[in-house]
N, C-alpha and C positions, 0 to 999 in steps of 0.2 A: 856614698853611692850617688853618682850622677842619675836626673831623671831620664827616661828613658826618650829618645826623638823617633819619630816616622814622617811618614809620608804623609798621615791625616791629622800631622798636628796644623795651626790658623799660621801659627806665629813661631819662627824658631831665630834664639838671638845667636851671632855670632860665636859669640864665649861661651853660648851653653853649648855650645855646638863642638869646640874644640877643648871642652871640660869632657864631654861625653868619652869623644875620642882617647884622648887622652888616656882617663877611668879605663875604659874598654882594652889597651894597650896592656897596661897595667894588671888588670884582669887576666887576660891569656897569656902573660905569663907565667901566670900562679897554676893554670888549669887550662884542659882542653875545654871551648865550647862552642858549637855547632851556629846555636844560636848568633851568643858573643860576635865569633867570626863575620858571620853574616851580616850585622847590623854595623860593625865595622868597616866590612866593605864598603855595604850604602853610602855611611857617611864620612867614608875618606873618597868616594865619587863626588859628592855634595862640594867638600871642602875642596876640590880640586878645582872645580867650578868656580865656587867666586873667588878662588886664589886669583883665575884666570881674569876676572872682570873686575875686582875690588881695589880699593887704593889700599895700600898697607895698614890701613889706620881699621880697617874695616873688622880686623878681629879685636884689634885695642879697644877701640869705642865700643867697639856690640852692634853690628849692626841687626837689622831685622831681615828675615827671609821670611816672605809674607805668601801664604798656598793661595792663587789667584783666586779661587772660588771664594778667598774670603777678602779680597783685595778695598772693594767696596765698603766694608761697613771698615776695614782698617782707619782707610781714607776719612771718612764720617768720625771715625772718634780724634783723629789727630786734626780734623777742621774746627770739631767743637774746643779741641784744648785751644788750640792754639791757629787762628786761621791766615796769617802770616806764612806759617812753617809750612802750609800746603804747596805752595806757591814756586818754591825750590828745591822740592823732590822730584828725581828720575827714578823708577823702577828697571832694573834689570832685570830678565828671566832667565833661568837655572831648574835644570829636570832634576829634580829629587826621587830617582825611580817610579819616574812613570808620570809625575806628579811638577804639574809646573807652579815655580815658586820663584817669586818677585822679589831683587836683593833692595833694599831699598839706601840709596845714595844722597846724599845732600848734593845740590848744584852748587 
């Protein structure tokens, strides 16, 4: 079992993201579920999004889909790792129902 993603997770990576789906797919075959359904929908809206804006590589590598409100302290831990690597990221934005989330790209 995949974990589970929403709207108030900080951080959500590409591949957990198209594991989820995936899982979820899987799932409603086996059984009907309301729920299931529902969070499936979300996040085949999600994935249709950065389908639209992402380079191909973007579910290969994992990228991050960053919830804006936490956009800031993201930025702060990847300056402290590594402060080079701030330097040539672009954020893109993506409504995660309701919820604006930052894809995050290498330049």
């Amino acid at each position: 079992m995949t974990r589970r993603i929403s709207n108030t997770d900080d951080v959500i990576n590409t591949k957990d993201l198209l594991a989820r789906i995936s899982w979820l797919e899987q799932e409603l075959n086996y059984r009907c579920s309301d729920d299931y359904s529902e969070e499936l929908k979300k996040l085949r809206a999600l994935a249709e999004q950065v389908e639209e804006i992402a380079s191909p590589t973007a579910y290969e590598d994992g990228s991050d889909l960053i919830r804006d409100s936490y956009l800031q302290q993201y930025m702060k831990a990847i300056e402290s790792a590594d402060p080079k690597n701030v330097s040539g990221l672009t954020f893109s934005p993506v409504n995660f129902d309701g919820e604006i989330y930052r894809l995050r790209r290498a330049a």
